[in-house]
N, C-alpha and C positions, 0 to 999 in steps of 0.2 A: 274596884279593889285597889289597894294599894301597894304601892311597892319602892317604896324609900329603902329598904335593906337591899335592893338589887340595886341602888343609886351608887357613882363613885363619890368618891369624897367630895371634889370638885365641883360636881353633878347638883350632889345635897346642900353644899355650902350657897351655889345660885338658886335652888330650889327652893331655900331657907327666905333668901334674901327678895326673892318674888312672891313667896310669900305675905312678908312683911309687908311688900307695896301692895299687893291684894289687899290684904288687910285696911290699912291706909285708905283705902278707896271707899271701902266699904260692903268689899263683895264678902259674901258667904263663906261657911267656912268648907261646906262641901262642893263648892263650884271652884277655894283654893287645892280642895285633896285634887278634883278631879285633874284640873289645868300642870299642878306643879308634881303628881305622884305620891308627894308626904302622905305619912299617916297622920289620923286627929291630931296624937299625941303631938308630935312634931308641929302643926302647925296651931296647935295650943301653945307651944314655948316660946313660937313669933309672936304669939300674940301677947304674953307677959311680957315679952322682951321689947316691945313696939308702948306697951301700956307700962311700963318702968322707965322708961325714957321723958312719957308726955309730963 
């Protein structure tokens, strides 16, 4: 289950950004909810924001 809305700012902001390196690597996106807490959503935004950069 997720729980990015009990994240603090701070919390989410490295959550976001570990994400993004998950990403990058090429891990899953349910092995990044499980490790970082985000919801899909969330780490669906890393993942256009990772894919708008390349």
């Amino acid at each position: 289950m997720s729980d990015d809305k009990n994240l603090k700012k701070g919390e989410h902001e490295k959550a976001m950004v570990r994400a993004k390196d998950m990403l990058d690597k090429g891990i899953g996106i349910t092995e990044i909810i499980e490790e970082t807490h985000l919801s899909e959503e969330n780490v669906m935004k890393a993942m256009k924001k990772l894919e708008a950069k390349s």
